[in-house]
C-alpha positions as YAML, in Angstrom:
chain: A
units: angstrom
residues:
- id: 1
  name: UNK
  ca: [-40.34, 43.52, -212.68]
- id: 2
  name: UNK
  ca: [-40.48, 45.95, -210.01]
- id: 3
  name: UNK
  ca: [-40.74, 49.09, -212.22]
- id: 4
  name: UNK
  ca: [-43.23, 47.13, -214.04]
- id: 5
  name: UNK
  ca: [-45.25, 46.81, -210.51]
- id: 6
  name: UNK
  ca: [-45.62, 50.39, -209.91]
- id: 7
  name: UNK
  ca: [-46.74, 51.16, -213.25]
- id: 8
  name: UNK
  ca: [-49.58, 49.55, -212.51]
- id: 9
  name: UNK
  ca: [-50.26, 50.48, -209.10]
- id: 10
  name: UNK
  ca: [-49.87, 54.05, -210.66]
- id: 11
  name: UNK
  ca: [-52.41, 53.07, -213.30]
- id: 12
  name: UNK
  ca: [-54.95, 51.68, -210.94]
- id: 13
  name: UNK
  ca: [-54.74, 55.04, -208.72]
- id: 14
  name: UNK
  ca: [-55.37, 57.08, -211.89]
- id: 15
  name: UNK
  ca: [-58.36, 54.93, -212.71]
- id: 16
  name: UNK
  ca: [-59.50, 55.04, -209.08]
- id: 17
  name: UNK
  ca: [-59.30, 59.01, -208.86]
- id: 18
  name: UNK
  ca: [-60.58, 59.57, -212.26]
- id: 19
  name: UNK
  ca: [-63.88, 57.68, -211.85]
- id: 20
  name: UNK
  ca: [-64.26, 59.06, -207.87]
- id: 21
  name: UNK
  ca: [-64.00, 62.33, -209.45]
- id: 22
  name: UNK
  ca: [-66.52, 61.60, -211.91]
- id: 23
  name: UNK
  ca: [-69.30, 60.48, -209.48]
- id: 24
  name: UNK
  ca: [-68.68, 63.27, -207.27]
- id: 25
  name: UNK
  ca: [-68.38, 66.31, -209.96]
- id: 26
  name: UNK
  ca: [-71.72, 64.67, -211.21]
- id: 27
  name: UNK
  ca: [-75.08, 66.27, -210.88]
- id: 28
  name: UNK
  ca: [-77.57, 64.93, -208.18]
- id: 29
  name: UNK
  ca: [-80.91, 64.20, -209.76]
- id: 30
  name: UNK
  ca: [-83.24, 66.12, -207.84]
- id: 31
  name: UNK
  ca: [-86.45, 68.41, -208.59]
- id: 32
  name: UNK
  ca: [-85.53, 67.19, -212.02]
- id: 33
  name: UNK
  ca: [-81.56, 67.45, -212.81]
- id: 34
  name: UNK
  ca: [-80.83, 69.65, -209.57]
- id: 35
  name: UNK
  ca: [-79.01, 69.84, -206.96]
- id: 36
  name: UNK
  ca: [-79.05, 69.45, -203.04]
- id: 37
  name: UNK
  ca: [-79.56, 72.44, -200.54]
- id: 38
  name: UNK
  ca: [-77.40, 72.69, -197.62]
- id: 39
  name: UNK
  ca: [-78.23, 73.77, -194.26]
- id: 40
  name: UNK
  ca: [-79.46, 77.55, -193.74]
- id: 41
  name: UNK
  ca: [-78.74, 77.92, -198.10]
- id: 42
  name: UNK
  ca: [-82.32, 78.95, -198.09]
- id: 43
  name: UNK
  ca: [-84.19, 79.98, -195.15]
- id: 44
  name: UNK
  ca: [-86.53, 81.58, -196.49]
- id: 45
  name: UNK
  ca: [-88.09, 78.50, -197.92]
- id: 46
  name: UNK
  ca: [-90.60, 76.21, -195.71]
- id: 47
  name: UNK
  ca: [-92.26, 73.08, -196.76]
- id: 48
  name: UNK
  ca: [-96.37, 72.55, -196.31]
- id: 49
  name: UNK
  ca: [-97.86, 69.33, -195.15]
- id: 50
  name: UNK
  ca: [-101.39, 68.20, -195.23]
- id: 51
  name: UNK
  ca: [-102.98, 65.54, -192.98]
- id: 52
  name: UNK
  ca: [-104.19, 62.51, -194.44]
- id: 53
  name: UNK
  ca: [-105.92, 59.45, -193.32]
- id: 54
  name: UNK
  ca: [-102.59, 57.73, -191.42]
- id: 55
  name: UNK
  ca: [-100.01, 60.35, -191.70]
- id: 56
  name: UNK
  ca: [-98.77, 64.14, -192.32]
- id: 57
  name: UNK
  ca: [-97.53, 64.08, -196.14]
- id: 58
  name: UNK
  ca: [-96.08, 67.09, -197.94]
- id: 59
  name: UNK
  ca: [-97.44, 68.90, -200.57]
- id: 60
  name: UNK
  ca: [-96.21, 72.18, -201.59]
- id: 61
  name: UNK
  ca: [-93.39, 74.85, -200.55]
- id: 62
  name: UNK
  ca: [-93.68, 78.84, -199.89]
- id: 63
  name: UNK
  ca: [-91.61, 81.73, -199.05]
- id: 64
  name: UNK
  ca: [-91.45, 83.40, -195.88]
- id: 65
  name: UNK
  ca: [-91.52, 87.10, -196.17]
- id: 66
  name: UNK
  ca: [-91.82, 88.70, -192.99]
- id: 67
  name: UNK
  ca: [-92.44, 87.75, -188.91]
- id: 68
  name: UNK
  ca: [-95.99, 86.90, -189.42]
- id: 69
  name: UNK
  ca: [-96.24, 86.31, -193.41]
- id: 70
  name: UNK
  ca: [-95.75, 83.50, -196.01]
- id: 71
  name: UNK
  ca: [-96.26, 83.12, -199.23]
- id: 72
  name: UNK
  ca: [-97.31, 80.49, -201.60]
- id: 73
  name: UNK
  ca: [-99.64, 79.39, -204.53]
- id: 74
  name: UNK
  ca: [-103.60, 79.57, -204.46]
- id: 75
  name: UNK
  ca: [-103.78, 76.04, -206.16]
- id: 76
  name: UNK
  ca: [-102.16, 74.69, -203.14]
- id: 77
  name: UNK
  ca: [-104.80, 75.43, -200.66]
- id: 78
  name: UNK
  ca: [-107.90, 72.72, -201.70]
- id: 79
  name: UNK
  ca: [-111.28, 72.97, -200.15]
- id: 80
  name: UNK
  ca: [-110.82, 70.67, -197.98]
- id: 81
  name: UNK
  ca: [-107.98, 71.78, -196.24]
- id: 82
  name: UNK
  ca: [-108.64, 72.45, -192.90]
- id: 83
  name: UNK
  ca: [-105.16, 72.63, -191.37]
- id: 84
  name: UNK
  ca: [-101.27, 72.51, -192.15]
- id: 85
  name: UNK
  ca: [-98.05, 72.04, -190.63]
- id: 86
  name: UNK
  ca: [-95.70, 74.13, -191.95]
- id: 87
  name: UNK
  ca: [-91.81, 73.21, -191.48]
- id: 88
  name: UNK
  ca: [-89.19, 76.23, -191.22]
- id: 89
  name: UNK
  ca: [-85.63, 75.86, -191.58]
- id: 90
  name: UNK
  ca: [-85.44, 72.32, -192.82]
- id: 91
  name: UNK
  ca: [-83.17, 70.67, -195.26]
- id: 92
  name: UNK
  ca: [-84.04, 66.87, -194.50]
- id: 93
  name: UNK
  ca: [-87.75, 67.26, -193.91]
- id: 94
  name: UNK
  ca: [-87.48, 63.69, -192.43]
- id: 95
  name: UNK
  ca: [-85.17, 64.32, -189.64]
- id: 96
  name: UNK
  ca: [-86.77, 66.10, -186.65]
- id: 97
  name: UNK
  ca: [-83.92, 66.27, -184.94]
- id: 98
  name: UNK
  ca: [-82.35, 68.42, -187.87]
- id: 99
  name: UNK
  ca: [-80.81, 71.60, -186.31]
- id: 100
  name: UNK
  ca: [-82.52, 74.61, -187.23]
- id: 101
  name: UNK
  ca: [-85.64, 72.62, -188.22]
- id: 102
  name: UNK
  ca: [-89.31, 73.90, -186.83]
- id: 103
  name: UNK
  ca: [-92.91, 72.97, -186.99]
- id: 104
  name: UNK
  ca: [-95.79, 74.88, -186.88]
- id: 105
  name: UNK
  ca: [-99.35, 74.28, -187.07]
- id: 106
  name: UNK
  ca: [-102.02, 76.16, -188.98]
- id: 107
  name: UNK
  ca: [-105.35, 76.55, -189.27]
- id: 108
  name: UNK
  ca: [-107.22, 77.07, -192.64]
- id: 109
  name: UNK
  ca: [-108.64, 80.64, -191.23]
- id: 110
  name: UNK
  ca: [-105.26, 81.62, -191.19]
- id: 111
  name: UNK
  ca: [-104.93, 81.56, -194.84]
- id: 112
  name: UNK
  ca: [-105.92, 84.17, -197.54]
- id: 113
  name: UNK
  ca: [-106.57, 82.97, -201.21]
- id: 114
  name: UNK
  ca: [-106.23, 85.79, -203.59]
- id: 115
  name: UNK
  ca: [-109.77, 86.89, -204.41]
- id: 116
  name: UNK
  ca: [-109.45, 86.81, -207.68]
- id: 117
  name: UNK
  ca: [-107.60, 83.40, -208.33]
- id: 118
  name: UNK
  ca: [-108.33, 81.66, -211.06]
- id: 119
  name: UNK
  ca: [-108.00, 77.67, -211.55]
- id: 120
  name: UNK
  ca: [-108.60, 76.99, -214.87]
- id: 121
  name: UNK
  ca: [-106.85, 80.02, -216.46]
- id: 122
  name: UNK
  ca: [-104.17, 79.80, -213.61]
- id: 123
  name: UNK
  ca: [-104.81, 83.78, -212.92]
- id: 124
  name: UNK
  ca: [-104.10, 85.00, -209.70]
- id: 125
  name: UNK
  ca: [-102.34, 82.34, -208.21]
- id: 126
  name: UNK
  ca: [-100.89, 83.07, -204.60]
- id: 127
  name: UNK
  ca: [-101.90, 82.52, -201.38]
- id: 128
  name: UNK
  ca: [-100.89, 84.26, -198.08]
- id: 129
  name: UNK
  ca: [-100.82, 82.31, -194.50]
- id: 130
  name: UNK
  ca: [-100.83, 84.53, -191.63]
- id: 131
  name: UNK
  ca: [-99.09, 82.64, -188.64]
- id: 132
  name: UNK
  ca: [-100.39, 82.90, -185.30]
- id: 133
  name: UNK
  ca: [-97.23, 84.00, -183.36]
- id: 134
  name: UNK
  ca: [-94.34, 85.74, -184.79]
- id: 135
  name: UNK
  ca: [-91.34, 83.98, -186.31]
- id: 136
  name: UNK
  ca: [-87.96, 83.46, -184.31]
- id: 137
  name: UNK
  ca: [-85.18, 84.77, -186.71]
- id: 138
  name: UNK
  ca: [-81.80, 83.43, -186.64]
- id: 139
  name: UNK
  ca: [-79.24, 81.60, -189.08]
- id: 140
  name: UNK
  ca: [-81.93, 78.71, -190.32]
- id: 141
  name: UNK
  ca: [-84.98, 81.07, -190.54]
- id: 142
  name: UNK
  ca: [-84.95, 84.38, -192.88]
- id: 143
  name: UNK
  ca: [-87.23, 86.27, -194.81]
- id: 144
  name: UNK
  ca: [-86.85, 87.07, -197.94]
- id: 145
  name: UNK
  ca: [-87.08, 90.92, -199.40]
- id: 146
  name: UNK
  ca: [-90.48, 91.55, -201.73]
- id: 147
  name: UNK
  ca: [-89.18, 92.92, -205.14]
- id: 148
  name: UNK
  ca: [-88.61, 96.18, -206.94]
- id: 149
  name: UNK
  ca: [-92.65, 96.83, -208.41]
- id: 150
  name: UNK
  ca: [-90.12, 98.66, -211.44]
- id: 151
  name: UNK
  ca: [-88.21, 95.91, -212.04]
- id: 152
  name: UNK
  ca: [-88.63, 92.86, -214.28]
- id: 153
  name: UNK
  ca: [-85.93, 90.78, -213.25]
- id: 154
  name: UNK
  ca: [-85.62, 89.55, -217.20]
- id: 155
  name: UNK
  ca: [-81.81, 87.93, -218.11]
- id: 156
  name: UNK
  ca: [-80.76, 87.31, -214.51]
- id: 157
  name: UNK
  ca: [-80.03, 84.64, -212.99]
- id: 158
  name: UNK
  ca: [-82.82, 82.98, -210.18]
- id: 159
  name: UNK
  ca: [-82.88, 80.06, -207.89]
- id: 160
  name: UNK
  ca: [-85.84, 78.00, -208.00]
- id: 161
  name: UNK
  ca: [-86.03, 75.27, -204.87]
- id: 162
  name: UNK
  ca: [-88.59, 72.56, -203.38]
- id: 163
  name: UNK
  ca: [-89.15, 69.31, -201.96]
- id: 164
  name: UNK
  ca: [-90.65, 67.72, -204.88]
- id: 165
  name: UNK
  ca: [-90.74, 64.81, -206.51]
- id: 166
  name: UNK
  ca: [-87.74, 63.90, -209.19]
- id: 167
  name: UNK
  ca: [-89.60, 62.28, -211.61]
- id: 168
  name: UNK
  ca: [-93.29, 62.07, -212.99]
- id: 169
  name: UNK
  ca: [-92.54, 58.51, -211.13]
- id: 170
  name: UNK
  ca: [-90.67, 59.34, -207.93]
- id: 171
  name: UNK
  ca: [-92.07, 60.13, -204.65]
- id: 172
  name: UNK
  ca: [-91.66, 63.73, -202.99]
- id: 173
  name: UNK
  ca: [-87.36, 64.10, -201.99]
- id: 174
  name: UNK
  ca: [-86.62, 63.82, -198.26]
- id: 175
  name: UNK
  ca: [-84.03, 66.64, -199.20]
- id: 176
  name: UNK
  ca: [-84.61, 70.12, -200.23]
- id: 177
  name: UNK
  ca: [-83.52, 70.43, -203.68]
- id: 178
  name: UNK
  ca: [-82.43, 73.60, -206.05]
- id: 179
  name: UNK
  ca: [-81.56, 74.19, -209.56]
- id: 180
  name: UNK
  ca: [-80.24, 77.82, -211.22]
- id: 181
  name: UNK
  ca: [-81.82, 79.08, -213.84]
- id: 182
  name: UNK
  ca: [-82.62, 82.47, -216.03]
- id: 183
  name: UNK
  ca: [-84.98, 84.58, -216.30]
- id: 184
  name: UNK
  ca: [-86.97, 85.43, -219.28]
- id: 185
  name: UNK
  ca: [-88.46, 88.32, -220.74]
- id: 186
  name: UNK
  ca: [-92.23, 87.78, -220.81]
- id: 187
  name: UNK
  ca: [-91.68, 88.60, -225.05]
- id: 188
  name: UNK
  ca: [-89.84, 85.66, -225.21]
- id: 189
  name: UNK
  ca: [-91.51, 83.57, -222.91]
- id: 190
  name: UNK
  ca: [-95.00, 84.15, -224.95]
- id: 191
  name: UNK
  ca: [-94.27, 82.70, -227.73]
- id: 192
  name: UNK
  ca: [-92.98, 79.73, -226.46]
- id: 193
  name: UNK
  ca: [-96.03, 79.36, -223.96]
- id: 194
  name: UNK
  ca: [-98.19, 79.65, -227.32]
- id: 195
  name: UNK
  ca: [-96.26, 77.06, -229.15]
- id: 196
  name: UNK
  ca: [-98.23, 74.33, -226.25]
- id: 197
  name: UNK
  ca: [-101.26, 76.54, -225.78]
- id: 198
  name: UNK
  ca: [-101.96, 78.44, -228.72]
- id: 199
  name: UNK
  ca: [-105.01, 80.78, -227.74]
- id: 200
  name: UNK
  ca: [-104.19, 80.63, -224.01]
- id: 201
  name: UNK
  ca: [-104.13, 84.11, -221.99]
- id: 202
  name: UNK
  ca: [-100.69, 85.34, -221.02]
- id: 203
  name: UNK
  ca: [-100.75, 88.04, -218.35]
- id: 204
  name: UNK
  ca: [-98.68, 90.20, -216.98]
- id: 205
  name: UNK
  ca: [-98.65, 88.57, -213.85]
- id: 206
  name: UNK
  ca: [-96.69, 85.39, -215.16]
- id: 207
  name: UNK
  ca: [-92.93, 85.09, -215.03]
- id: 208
  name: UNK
  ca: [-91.25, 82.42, -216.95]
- id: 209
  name: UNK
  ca: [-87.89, 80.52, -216.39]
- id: 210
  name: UNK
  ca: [-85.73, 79.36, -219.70]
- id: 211
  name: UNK
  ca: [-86.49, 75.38, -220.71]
- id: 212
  name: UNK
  ca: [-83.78, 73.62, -219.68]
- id: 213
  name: UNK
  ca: [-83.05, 70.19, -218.49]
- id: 214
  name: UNK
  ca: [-83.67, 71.20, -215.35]
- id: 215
  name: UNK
  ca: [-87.46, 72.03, -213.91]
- id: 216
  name: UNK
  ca: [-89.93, 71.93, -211.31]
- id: 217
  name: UNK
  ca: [-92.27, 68.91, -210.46]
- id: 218
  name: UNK
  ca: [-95.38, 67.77, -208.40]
- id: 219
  name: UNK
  ca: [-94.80, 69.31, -204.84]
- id: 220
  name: UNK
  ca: [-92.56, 72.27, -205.87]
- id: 221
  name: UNK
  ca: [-95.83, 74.52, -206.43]
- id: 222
  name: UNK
  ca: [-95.90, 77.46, -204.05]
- id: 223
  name: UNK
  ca: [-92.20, 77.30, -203.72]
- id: 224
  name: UNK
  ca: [-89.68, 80.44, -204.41]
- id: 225
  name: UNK
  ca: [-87.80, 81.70, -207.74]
- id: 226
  name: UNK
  ca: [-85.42, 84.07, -205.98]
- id: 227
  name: UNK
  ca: [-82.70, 86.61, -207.07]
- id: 228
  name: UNK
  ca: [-79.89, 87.06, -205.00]
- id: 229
  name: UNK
  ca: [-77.55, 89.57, -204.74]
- id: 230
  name: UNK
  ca: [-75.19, 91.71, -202.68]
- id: 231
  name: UNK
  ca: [-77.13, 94.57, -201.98]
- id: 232
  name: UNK
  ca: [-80.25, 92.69, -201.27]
- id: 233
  name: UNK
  ca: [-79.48, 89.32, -200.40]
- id: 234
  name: UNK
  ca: [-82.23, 87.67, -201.49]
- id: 235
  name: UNK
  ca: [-85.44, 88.63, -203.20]
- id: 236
  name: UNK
  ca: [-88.66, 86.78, -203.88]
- id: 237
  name: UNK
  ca: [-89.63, 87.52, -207.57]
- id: 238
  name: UNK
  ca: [-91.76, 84.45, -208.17]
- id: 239
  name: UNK
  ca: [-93.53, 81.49, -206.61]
- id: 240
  name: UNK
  ca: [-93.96, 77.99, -208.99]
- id: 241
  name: UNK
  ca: [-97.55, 78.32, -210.56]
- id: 242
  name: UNK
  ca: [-97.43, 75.15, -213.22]
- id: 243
  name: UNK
  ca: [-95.53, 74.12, -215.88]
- id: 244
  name: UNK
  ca: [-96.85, 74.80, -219.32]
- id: 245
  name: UNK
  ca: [-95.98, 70.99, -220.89]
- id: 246
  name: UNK
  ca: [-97.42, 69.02, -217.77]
- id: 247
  name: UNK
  ca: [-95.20, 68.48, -214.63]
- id: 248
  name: UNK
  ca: [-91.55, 67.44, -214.58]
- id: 249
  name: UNK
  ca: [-91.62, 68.17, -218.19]
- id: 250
  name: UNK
  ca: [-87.93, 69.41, -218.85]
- id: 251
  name: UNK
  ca: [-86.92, 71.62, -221.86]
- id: 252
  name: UNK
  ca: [-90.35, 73.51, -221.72]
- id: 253
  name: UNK
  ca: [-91.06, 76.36, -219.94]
- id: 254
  name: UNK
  ca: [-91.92, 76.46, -216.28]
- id: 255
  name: UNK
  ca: [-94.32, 79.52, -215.17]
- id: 256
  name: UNK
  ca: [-94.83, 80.79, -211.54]
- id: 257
  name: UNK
  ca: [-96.72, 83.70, -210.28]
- id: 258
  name: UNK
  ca: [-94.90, 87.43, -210.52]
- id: 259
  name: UNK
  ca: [-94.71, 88.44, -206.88]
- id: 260
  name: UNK
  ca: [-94.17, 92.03, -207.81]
- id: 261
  name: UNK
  ca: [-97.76, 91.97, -209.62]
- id: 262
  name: UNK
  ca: [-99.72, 91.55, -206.36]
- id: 263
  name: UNK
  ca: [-97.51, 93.71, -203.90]
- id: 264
  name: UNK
  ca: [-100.87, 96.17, -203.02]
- id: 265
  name: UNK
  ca: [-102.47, 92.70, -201.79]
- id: 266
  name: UNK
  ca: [-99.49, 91.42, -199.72]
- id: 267
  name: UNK
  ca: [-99.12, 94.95, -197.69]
- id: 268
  name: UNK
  ca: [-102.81, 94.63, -196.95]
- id: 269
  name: UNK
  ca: [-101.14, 91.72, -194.78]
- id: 270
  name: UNK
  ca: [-97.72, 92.15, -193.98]
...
């Protein structure tokens, strides 16, 4: 009877461990099938909020790329935008007394649509905010490194991240959230835009991630597709434009604007 005993208590530990394992080993659902960022994994990244009626709400991401410079997406910045708070070093955008976490506030004549943006084509799309006092860096707050113009990044691996929502019915994540993804070529990625959008114009200033179950949603836009690697740490190749099958739409391509396209424009700036 005793031997009998342990077998099972041996039994119920292996079920116990198995299933903990499980859950843990388990992807968090965030962005869409993602994962969540840890403290000072990103710093480039900052979150934008707008101010509504009752309350600061967030909206879109961008990319920090030097003292006085951040970058995000044209479609972001609406008419009537007068002002925005922009958060730097945050993971939980909730917590304010997160450490690392800053806020900043903005004024719309800080911020530089590209000229030549384009809604309804989605040309163009990037935005620059100039900030009104230089940035503090340290372990939370980074820039990241503007690309190689002679590069096109196709077949390696980038790191797309955000704050937004996790589901066409979910509200925007309190965490900041991260999936990894490749690259593609902008041969292969044409063809598969066209499959959704037959006649649509594909220019040379899109770059295209690989459909996966993973993807951007409403609140990523703006936000950073980075490389990373030894050498350079970290380098800002694109920044989420739309996605070509609607938002949170996984298994079809996501497109965001090719940084390296509008580098003339940015040192204008930076």
């Amino acid at each position: 009877m005793s031997e009998f005993k342990w077998q099972l208590i041996f039994l119920a530990f292996v079920f116990f461990y198995q299933n903990n394992t499980e859950v843990q080993s388990a992807p968090i659902q965030r962005i869409v099938n993602g994962f969540q960022a840890i403290p000072k994994q990103f710093p480039y990244q900052v979150l934008l909020n707008r101010q509504t009626d009752t309350e600061w709400e967030p909206f879109c991401g961008g990319a920090i790329i030097s003292k006085r410079i951040i970058l995000t997406a044209a479609h972001c910045i609406e008419d009537n935008l007068n002002e925005i708070k922009i958060y730097f070093g945050a993971v939980e955008r909730s917590n304010i007394k997160e450490p690392g976490q800053q806020h900043l506030l903005v004024q719309r004549n800080n911020i530089v649509v590209h000229p030549e943006w384009e809604r309804r084509q989605k040309i163009n799309d990037i935005a620059l905010i100039k900030l009104p006092a230089d940035l503090q860096f340290d372990e939370y707050i980074q820039p990241a490194n503007l690309p190689d113009p002679n590069q096109s990044y196709e077949n390696q691996t980038g790191v797309v991240s955000g704050w937004g929502d996790t589901s066409d019915q979910d509200p925007p994540s309190e965490q900041l959230l991260y999936f990894d993804t490749p690259i593609l070529s902008n041969e292969d990625c044409k063809p598969i835009v066209h499959k959704y959008h037959p006649n649509i114009f594909f220019p040379s200033s899109w770059i295209c991630i690989e459909p996966s179950k993973s993807c951007t949603c409403g609140g990523d836009s703006g936000g950073p597709l980075v490389i990373w690697s030894e050498v350079a740490n970290s380098t800002l190749v694109g920044l989420t434009s739309f996605a070509m099958a609607g938002e949170c739409t996984v298994n079809s391509p996501d497109v965001f604007t090719r940084v390296s396209s509008f580098l003339p424009w940015i040192k204008k700036y930076k």
